[in-house]
VEXFIRO-134101 format. One record per residue (C-alpha): x, y, z; residue in one letter; residue number from 1. Coordinates in steps of 0.001 Angstrom, whole numbers, plus 500000, padded with zeros to 6 digits. Layout:
<kegu><xx>X</xx><yy>Y</yy><zz>Z</zz><miba>a</miba><drenlo>NUM</drenlo></kegu>
...
% end
This chain:
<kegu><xx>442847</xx><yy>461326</yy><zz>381533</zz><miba>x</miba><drenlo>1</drenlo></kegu>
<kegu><xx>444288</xx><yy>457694</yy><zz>382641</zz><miba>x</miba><drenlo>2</drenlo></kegu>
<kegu><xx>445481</xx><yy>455731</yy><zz>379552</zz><miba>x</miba><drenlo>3</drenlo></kegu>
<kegu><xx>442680</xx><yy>453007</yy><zz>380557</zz><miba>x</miba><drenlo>4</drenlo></kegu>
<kegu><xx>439801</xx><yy>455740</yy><zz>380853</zz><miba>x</miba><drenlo>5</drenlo></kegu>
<kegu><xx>441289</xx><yy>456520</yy><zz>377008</zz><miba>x</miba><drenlo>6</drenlo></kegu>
<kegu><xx>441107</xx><yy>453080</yy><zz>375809</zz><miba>x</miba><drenlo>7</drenlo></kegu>
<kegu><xx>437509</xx><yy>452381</yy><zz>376658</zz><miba>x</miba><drenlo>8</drenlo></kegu>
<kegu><xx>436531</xx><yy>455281</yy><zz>374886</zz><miba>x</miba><drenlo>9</drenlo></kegu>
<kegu><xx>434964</xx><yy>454608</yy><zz>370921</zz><miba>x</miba><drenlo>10</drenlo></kegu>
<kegu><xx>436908</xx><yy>456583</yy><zz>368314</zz><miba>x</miba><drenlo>11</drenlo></kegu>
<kegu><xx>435526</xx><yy>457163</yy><zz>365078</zz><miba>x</miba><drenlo>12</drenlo></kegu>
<kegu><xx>437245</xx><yy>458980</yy><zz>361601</zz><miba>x</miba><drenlo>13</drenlo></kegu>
<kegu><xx>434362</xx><yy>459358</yy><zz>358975</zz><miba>x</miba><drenlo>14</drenlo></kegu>
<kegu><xx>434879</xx><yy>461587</yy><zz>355762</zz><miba>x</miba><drenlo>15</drenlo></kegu>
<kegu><xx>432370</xx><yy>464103</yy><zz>355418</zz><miba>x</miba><drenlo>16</drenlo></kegu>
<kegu><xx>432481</xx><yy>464857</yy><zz>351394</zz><miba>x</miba><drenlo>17</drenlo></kegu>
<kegu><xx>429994</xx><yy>467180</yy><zz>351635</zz><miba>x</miba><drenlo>18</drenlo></kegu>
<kegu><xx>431965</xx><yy>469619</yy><zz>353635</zz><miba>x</miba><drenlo>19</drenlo></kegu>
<kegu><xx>434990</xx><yy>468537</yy><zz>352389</zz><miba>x</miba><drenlo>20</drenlo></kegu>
<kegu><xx>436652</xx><yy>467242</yy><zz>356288</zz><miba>x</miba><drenlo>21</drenlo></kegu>
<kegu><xx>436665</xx><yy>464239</yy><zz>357792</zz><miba>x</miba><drenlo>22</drenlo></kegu>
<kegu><xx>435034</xx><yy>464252</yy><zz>360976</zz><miba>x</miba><drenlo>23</drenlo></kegu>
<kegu><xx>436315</xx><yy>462648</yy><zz>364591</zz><miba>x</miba><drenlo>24</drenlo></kegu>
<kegu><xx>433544</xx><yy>461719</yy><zz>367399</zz><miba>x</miba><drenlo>25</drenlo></kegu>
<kegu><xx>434579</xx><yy>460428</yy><zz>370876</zz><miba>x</miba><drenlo>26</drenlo></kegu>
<kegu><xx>431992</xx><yy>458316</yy><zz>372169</zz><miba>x</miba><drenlo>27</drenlo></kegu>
<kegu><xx>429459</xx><yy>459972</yy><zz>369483</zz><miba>x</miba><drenlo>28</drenlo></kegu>
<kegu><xx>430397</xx><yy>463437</yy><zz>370634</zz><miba>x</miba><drenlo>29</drenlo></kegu>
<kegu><xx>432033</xx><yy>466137</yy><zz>367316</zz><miba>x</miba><drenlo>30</drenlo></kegu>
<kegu><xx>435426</xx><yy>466106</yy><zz>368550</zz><miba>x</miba><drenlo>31</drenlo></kegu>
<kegu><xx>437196</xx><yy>467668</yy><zz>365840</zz><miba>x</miba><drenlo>32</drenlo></kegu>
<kegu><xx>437439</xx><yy>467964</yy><zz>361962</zz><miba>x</miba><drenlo>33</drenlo></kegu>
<kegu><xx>440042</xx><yy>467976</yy><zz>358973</zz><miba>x</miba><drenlo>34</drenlo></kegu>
<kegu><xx>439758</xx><yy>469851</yy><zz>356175</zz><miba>x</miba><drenlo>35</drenlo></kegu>
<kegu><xx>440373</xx><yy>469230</yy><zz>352479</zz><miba>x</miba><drenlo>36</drenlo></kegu>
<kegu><xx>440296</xx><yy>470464</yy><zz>348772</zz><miba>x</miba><drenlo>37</drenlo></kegu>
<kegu><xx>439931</xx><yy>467726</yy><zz>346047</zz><miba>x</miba><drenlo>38</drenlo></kegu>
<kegu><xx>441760</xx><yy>468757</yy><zz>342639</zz><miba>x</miba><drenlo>39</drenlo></kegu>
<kegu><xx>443149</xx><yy>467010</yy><zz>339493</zz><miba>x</miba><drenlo>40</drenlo></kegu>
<kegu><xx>446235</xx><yy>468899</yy><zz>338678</zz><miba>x</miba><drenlo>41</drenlo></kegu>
<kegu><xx>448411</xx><yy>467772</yy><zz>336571</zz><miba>x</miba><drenlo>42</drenlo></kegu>
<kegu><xx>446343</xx><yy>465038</yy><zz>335694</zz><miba>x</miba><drenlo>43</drenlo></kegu>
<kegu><xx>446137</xx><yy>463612</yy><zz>339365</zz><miba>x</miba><drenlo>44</drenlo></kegu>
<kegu><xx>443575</xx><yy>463062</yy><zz>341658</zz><miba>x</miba><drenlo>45</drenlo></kegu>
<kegu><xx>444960</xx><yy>465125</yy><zz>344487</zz><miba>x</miba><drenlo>46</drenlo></kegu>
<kegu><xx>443361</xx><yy>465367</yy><zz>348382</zz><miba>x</miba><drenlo>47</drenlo></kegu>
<kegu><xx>444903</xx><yy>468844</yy><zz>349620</zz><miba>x</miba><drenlo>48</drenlo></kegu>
<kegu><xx>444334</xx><yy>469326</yy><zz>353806</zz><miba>x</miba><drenlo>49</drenlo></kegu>
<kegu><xx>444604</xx><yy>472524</yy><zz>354795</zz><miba>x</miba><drenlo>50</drenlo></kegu>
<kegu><xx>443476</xx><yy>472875</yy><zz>358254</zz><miba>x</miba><drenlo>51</drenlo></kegu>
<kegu><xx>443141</xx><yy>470029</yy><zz>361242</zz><miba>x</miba><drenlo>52</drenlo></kegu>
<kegu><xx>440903</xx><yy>471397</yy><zz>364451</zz><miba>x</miba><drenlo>53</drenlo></kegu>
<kegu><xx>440499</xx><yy>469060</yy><zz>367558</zz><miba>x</miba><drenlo>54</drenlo></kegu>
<kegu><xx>438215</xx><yy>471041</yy><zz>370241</zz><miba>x</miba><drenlo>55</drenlo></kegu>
<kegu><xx>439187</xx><yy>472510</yy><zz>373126</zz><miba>x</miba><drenlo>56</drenlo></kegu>
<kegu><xx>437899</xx><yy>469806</yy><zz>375184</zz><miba>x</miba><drenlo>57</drenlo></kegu>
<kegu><xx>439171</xx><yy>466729</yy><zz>373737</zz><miba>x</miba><drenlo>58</drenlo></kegu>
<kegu><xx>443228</xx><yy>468253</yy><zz>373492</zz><miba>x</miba><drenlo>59</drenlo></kegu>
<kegu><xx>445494</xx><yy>466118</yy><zz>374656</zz><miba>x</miba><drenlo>60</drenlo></kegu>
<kegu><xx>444411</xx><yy>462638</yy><zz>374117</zz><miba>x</miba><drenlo>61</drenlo></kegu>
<kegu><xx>446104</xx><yy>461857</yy><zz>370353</zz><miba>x</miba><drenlo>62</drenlo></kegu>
<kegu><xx>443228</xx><yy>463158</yy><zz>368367</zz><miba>x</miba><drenlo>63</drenlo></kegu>
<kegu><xx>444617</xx><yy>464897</yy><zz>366061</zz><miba>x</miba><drenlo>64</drenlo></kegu>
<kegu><xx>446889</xx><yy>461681</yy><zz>364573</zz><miba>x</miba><drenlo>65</drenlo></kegu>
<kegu><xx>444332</xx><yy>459061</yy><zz>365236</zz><miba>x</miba><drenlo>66</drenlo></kegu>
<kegu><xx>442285</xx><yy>461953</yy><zz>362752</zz><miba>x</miba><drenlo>67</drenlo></kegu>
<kegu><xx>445334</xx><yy>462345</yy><zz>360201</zz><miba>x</miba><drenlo>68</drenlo></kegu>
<kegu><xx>446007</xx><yy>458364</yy><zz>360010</zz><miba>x</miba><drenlo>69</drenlo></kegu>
<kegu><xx>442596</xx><yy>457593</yy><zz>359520</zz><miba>x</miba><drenlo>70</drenlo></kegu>
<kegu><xx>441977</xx><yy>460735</yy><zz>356835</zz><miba>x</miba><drenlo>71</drenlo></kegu>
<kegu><xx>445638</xx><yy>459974</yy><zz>354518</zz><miba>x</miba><drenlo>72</drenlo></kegu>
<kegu><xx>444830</xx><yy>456472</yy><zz>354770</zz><miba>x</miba><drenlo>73</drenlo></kegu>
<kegu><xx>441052</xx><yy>457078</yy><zz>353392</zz><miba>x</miba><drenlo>74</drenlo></kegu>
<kegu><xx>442183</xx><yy>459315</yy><zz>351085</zz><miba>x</miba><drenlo>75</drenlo></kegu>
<kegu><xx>444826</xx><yy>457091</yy><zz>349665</zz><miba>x</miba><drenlo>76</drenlo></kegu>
<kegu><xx>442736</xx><yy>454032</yy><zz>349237</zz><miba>x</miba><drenlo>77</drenlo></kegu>
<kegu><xx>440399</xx><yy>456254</yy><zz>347405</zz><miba>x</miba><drenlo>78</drenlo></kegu>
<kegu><xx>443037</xx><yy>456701</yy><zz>344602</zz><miba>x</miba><drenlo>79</drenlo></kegu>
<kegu><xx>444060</xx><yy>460424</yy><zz>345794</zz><miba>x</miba><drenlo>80</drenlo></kegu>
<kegu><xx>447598</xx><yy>461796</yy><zz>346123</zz><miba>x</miba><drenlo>81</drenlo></kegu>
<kegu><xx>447931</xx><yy>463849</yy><zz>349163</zz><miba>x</miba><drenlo>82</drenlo></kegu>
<kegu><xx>449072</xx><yy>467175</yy><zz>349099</zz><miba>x</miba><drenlo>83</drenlo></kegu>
<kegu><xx>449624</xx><yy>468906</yy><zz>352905</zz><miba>x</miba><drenlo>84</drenlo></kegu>
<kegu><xx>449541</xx><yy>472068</yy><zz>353416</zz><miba>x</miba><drenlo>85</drenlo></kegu>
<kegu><xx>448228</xx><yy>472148</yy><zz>356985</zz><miba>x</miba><drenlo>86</drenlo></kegu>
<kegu><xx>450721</xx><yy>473000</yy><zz>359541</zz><miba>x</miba><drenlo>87</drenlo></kegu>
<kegu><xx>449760</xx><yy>469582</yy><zz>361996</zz><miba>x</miba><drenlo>88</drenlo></kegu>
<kegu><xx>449535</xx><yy>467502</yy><zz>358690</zz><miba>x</miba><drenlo>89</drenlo></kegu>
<kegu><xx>452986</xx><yy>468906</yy><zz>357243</zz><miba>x</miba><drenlo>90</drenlo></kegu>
<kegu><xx>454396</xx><yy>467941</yy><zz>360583</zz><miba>x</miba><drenlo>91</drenlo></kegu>
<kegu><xx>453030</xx><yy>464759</yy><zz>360948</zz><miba>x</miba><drenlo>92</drenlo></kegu>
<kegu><xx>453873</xx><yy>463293</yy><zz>357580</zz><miba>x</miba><drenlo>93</drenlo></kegu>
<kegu><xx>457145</xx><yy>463987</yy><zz>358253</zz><miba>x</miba><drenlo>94</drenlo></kegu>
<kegu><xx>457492</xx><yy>461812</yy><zz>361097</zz><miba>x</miba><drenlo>95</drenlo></kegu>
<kegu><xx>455197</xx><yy>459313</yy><zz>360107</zz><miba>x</miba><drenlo>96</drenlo></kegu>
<kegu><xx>456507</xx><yy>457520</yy><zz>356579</zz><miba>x</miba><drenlo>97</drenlo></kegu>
<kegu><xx>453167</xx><yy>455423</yy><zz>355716</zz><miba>x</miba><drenlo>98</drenlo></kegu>
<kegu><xx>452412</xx><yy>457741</yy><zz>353187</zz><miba>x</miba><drenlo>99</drenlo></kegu>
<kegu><xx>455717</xx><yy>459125</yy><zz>351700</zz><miba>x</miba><drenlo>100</drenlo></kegu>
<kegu><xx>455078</xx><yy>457844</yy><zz>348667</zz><miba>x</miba><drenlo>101</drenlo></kegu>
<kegu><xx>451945</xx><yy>459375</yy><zz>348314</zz><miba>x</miba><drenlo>102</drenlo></kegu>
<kegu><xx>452957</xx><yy>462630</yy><zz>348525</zz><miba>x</miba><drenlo>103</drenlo></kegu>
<kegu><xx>452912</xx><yy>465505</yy><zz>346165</zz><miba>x</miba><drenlo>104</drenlo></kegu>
<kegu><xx>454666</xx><yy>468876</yy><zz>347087</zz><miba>x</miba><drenlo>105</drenlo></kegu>
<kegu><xx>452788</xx><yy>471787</yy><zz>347672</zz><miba>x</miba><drenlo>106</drenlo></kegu>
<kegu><xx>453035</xx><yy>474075</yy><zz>344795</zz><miba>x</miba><drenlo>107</drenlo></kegu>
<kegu><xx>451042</xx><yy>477920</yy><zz>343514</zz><miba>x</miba><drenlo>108</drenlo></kegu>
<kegu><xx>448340</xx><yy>475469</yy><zz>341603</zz><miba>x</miba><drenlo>109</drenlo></kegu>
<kegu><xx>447268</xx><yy>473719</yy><zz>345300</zz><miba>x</miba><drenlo>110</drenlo></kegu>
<kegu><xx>447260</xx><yy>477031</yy><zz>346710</zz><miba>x</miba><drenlo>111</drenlo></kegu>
<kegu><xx>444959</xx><yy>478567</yy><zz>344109</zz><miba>x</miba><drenlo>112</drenlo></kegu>
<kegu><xx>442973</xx><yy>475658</yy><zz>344769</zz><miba>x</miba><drenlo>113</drenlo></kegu>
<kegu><xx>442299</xx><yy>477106</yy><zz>348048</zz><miba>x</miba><drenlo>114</drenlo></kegu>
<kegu><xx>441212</xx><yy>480394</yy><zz>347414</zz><miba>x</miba><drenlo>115</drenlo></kegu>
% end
């Protein structure tokens, strides 16, 4: 796809509490989904995202970190430390510093969460 075909194209990041992702559209279309775990360990309110899914068809065009931005950023504002344990998410915090110190490490208690 041509960077300008990309442009004109309407992104949109939504959180989806009731299934605990947040959902990404591409010109209304489901494009892809993060998902997450809310928990309050250690007195926090933590955001843990374990698993980041863009759709076959819409690979390739920077979905999966307009998704991320959008979600961390959401979940920060909210008043939630982020914990990731998603492979894409893992990766992309660590090249992208915005959140840093929003961060928790992943420890046995977020991965109990999950179970």
């Amino acid at each position: 796809m041509s960077e300008p075909e990309q442009e004109n194209q309407d992104v949109t990041v939504l959180d989806n509490p009731e299934k605990g992702r947040f959902d990404v559209t591409v010109d209304g279309a489901h494009a892809g989904f993060s998902l997450y775990q809310d928990t309050r360990a250690s007195g926090t309110d933590q955001r843990i995202f374990y698993h980041t899914v863009i759709f076959d068809d819409f690979e390739g065009r920077g979905l999966a970190g307009i998704l991320t931005k959008a979600a961390l950023g959401t979940s920060v504002q909210s008043g939630h430390r982020l914990v990731a344990v998603c492979p894409y998410v893992k990766k992309w915090v660590s090249t992208h510093h915005d959140y840093s110190d929003s961060l928790d490490p992943v420890g046995p208690e977020h991965l109990d969460a999950l179970r």
